[in-house]
GUGUBA-124891 format. One record per residue (C-alpha): residue number from 1; x, y, z; residue in one letter. Coordinates in steps of 0.001 Angstrom, whole numbers, plus 524288, in hexadecimal, padded with zeros to 5 digits. Example, Ala and Ser with C-alpha at 12.3 -4.5 7.8 and 13.67 -1.06 7.14 Angstrom:
BEGIN
@num=1&c1=8300C&c2=7EE6C&c3=81E78&residu=A
@num=2&c1=83566&c2=7FBDC&c3=81BE4&residu=S
END
This chain:
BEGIN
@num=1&c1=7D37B&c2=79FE1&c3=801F6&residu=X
@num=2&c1=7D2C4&c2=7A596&c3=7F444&residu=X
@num=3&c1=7D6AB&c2=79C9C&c3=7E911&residu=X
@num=4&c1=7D57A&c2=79DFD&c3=7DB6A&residu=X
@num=5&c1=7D342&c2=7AB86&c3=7D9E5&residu=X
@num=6&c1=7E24F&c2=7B0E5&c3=7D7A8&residu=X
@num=7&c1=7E73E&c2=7B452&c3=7C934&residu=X
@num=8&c1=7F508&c2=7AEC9&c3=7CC74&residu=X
@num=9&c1=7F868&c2=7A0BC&c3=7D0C0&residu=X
@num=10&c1=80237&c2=7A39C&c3=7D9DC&residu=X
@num=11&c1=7FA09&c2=7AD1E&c3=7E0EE&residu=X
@num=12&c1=7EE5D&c2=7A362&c3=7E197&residu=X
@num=13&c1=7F9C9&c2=79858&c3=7E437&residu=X
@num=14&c1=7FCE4&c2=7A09E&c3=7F0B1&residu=X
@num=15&c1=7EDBA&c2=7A3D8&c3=7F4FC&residu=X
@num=16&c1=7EA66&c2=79621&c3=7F56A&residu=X
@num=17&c1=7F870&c2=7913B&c3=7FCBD&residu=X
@num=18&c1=7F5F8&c2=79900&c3=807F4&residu=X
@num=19&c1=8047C&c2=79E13&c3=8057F&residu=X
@num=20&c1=802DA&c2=7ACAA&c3=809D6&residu=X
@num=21&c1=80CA2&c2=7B28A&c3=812F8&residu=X
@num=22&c1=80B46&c2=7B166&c3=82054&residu=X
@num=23&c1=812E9&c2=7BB95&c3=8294A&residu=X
@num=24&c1=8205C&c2=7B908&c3=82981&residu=X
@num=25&c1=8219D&c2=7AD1C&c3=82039&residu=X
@num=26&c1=823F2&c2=7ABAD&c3=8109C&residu=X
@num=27&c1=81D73&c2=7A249&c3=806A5&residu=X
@num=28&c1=82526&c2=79F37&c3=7FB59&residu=X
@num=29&c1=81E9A&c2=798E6&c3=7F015&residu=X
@num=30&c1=821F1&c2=78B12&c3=7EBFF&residu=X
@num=31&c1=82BA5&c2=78B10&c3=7DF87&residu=X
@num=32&c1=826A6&c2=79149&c3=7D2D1&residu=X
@num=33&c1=82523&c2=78368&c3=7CB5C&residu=X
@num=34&c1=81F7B&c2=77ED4&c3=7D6AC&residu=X
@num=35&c1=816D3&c2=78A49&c3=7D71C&residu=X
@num=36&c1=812BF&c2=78716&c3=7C7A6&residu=X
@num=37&c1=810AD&c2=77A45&c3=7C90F&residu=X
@num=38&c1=807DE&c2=77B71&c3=7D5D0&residu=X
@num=39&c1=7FFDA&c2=78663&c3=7CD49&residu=X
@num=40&c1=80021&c2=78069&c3=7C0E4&residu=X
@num=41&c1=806BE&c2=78A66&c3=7B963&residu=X
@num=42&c1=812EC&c2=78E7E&c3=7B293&residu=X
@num=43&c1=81DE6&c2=7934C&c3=7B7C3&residu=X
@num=44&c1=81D94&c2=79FD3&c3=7AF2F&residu=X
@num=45&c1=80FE3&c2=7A209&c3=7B321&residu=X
@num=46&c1=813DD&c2=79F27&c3=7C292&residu=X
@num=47&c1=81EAC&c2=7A975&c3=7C125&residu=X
@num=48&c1=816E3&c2=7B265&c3=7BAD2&residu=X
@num=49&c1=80C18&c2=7B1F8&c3=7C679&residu=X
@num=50&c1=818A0&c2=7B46E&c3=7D0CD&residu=X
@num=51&c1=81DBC&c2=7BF68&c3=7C920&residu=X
@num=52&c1=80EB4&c2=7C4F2&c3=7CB68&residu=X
@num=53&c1=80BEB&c2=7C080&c3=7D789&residu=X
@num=54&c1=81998&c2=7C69D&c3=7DD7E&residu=X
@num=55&c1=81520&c2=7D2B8&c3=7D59A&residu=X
@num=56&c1=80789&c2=7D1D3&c3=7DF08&residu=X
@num=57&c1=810D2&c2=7D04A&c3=7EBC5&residu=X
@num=58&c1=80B97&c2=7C2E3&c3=7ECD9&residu=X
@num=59&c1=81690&c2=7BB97&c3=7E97B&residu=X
@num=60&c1=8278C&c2=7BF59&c3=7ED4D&residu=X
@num=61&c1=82FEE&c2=7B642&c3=7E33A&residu=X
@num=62&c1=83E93&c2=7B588&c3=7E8F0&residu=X
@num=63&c1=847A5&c2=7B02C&c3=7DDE9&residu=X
@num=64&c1=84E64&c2=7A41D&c3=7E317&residu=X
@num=65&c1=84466&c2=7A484&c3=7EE5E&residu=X
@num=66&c1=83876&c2=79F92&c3=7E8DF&residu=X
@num=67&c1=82A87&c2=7AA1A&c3=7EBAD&residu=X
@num=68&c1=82331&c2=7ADC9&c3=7F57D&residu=X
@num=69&c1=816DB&c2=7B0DE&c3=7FA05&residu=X
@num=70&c1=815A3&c2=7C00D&c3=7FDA6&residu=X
@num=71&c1=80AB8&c2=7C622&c3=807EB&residu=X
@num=72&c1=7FF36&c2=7CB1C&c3=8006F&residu=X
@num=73&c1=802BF&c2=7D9E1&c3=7FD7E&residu=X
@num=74&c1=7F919&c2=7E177&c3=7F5E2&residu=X
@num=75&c1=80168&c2=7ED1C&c3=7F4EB&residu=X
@num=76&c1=80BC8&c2=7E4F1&c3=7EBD7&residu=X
@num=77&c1=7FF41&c2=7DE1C&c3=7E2F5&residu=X
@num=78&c1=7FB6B&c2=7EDD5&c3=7DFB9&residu=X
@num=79&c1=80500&c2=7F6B8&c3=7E0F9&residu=X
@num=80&c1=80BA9&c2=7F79B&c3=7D067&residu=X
@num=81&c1=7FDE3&c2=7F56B&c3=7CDAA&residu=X
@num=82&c1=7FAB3&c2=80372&c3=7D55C&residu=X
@num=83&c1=8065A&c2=809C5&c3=7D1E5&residu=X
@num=84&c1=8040A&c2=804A8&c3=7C18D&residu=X
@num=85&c1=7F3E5&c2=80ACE&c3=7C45F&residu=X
@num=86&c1=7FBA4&c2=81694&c3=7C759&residu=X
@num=87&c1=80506&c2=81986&c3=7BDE5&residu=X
@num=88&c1=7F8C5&c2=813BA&c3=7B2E7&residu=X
@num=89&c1=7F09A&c2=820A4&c3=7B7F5&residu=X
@num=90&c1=7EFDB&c2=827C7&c3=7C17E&residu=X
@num=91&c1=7E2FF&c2=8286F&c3=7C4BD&residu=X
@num=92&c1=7E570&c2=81AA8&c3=7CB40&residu=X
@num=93&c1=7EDEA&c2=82212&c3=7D488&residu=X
@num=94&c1=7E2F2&c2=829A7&c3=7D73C&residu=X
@num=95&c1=7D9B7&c2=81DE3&c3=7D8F8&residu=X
@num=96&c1=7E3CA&c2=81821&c3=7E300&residu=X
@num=97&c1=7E5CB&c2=823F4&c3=7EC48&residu=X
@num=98&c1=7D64E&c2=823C1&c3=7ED63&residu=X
@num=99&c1=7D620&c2=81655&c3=7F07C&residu=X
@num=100&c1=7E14C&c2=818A2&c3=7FABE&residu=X
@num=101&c1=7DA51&c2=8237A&c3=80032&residu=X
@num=102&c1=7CEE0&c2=818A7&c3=802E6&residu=X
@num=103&c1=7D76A&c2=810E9&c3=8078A&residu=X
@num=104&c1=7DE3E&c2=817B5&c3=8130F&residu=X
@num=105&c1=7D0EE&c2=81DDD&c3=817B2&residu=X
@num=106&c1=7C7C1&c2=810BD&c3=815C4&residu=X
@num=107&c1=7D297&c2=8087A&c3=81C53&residu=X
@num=108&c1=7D749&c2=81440&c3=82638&residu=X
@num=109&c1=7D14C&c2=80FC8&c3=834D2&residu=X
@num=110&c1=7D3E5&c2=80114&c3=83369&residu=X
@num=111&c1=7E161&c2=804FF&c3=82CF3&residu=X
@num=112&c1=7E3B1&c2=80E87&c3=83A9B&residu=X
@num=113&c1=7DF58&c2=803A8&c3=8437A&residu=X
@num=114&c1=7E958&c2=7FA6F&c3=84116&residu=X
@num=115&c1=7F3FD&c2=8050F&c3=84257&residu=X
@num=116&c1=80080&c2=802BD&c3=84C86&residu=X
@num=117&c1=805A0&c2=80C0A&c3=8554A&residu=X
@num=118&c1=81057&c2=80A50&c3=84E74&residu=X
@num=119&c1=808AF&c2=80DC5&c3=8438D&residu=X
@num=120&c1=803AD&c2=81A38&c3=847DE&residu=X
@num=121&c1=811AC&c2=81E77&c3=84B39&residu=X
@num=122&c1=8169A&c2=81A95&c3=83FDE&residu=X
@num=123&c1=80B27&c2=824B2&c3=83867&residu=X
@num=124&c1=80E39&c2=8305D&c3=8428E&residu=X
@num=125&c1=81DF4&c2=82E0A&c3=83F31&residu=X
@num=126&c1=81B8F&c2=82E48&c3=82EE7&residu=X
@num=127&c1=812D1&c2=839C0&c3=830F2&residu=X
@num=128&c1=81D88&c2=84103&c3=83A0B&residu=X
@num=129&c1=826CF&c2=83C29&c3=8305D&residu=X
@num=130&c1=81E75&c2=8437C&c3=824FE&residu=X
@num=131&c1=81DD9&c2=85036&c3=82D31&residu=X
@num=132&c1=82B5E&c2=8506D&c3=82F13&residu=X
@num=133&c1=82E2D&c2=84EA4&c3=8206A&residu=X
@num=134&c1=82511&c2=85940&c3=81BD9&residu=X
@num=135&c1=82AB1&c2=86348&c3=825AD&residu=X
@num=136&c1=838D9&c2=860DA&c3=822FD&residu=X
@num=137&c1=8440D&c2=8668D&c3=81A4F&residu=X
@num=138&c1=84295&c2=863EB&c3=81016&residu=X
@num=139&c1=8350D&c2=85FC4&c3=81080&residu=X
@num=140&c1=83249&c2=84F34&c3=80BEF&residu=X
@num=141&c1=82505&c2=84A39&c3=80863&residu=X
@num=142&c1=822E9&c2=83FF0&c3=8114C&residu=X
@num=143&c1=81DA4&c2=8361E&c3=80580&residu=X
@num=144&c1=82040&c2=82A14&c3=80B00&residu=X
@num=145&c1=81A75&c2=82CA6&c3=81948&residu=X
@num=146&c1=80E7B&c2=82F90&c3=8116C&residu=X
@num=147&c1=80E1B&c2=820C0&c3=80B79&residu=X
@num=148&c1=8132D&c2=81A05&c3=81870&residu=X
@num=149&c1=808B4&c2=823C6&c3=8202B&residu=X
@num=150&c1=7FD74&c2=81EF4&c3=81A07&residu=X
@num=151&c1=80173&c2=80F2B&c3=816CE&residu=X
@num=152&c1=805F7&c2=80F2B&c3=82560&residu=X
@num=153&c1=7F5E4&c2=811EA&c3=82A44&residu=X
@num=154&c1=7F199&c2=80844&c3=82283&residu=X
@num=155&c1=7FCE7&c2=7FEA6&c3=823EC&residu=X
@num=156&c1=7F5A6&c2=7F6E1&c3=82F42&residu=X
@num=157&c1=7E9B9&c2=7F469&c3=826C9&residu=X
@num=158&c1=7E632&c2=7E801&c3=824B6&residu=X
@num=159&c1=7E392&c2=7E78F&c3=81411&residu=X
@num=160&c1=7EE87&c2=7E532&c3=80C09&residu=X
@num=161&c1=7E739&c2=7EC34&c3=8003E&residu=X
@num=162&c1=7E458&c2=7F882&c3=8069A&residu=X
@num=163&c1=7F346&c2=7F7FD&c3=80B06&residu=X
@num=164&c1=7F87B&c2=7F557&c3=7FD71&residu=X
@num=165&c1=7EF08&c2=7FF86&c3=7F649&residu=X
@num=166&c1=7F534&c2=808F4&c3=8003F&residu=X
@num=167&c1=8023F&c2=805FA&c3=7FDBC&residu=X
@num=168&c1=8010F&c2=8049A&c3=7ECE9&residu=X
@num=169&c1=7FA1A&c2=8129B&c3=7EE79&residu=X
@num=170&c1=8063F&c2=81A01&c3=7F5C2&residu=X
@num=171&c1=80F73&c2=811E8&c3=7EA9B&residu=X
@num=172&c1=80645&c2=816AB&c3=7E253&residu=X
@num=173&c1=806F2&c2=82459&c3=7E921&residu=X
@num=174&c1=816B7&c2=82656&c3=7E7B3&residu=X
@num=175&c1=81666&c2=82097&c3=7D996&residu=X
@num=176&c1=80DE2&c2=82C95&c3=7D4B9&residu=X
@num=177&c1=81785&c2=835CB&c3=7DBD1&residu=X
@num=178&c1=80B90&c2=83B18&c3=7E5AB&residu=X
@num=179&c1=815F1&c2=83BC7&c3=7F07D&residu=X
@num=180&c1=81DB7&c2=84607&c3=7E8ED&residu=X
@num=181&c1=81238&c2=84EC8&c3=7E77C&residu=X
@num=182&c1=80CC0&c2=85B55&c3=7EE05&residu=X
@num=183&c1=8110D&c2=865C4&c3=7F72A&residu=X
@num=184&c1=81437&c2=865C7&c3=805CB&residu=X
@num=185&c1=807F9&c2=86B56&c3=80AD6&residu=X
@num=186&c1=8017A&c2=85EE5&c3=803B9&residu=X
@num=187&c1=80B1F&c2=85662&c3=80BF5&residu=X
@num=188&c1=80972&c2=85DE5&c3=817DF&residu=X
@num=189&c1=7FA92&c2=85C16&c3=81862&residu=X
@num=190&c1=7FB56&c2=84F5B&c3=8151B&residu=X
@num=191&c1=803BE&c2=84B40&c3=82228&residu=X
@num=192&c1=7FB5D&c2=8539F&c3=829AE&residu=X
@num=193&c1=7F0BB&c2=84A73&c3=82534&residu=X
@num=194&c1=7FA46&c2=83EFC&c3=827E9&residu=X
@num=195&c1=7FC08&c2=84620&c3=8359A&residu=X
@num=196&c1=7EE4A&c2=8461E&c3=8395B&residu=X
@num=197&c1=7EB79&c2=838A7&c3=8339A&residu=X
@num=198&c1=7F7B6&c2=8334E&c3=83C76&residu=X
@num=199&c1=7F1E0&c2=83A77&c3=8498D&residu=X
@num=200&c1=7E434&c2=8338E&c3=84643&residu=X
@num=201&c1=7EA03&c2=82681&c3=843CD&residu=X
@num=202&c1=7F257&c2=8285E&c3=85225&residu=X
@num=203&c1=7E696&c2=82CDA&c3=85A26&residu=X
@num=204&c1=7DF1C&c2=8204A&c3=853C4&residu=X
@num=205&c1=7D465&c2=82A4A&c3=84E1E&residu=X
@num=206&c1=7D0A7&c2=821E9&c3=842BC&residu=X
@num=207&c1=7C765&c2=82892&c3=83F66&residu=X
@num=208&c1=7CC81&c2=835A5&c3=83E62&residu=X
@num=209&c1=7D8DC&c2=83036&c3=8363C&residu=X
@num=210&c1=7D0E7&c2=82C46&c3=82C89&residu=X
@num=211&c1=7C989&c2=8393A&c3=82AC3&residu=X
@num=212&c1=7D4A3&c2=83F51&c3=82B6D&residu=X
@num=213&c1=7DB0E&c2=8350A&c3=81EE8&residu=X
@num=214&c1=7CFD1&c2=83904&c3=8183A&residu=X
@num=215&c1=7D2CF&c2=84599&c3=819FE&residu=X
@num=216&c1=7E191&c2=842FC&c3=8161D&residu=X
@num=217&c1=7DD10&c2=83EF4&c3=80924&residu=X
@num=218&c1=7D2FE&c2=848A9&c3=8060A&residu=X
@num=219&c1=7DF1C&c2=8535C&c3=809A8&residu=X
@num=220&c1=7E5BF&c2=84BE4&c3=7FDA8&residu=X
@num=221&c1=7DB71&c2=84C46&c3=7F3FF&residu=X
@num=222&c1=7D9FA&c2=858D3&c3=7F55C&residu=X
@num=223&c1=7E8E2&c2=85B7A&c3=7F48F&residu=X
@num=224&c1=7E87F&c2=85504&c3=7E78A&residu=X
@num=225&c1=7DA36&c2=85A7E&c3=7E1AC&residu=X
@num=226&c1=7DF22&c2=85C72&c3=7D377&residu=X
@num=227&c1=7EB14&c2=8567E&c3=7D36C&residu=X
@num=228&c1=7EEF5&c2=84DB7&c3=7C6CD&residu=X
@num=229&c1=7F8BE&c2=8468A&c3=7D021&residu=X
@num=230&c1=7F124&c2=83D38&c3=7D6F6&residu=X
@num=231&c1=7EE6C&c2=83A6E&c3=7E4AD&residu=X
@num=232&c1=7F570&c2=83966&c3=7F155&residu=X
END
């Protein structure tokens, strides 16, 4: 166990209890004197740490419940901080799409490998869902089966960073406004890459998903060569 090496008392206080979630149960936290007396501090400086520490994920503080400890989430800890790097410059937002674009095709087989058949159904419907969309009257850009398309492949996987980079990117993504952008044939290409990528990922051709995500995203940067807008 790590001790000692956390900024915040109550989030070393909870390191070296032992008092992380287990599945199905809560841990509430003794009584804020208590808390401050245990620690050694104030109770200013104790409710200070829980207004940061809830602002992490780490803590939940119920009023006239007492707080509790919260499943480590690394999507709460970084998402304003993403979304402030974004609206600062946008470069940043540039910086982050490459990283995602690491991401997905670094972490693609083992991501594909822990995939459901439920899963893979679930891809084929949100892909038949897009098609559907993009061929009716009046025609609707299928945004959010984009976001739930690509955070449901990787939703199996196993690292709660490369989950919560994933998600603060597509929060990231809709804060910019990229889902309002470009013309149908750009959205019809793109879920005929989503298409192929789903038939891969259903035949269990690993190999040839991922060449073919690579693809995907070489399809965008070209789709966006000059553009002052940003990524998608």
């Amino acid at each position: 166990m790590l001790r000692g090496i956390l900024p915040y008392y109550i989030l070393q206080y909870i390191i070296d209890n032992d008092l992380q979630m287990g599945e199905g149960e809560e841990v509430k936290l003794p009584p804020m004197d208590e808390l401050a007396t245990e620690m050694g501090i104030s109770r200013g400086k104790l409710r200070e740490e829980m207004v940061v520490a809830q602002a992490y994920g780490a803590v939940e503080m119920r009023p006239g419940d007492g707080t509790y400890v919260r499943p480590f989430d690394f999507y709460t800890a970084i998402r304003t901080l993403v979304l402030y790097g974004t609206a600062y410059d946008w470069k940043n937002f540039d910086h982050l799409y490459r990283l995602r674009v690491q991401l997905e095709i670094t972490f693609w087989q083992e991501a594909i490998q822990n995939l459901t058949q439920e899963d893979k159904e679930e891809i084929e419907r949100i892909v038949e869902q897009a098609e559907h969309k993009l061929t009716g009257s009046p025609v609707e850009i299928p945004h959010k089966g984009h976001r739930d398309f690509h955070l449901l492949i990787f939703g199996r996987l196993d690292n709660k960073f490369v989950q919560g980079l994933l998600k603060a990117y597509w929060d990231a993504y809709e804060a910019v406004g990229l889902h309002r952008y470009f013309d149908l044939n750009y959205y019809q290409k793109m879920w005929s890459s989503h298409r192929a990528i789903t038939e891969a990922i259903v035949a269990n051709q690993y190999q040839k998903g991922q060449e073919i995500l690579v693809q995907h995203f070489t399809l965008l940067e070209n789709r966006l060569s000059g553009s002052t807008n940003g990524q998608q």
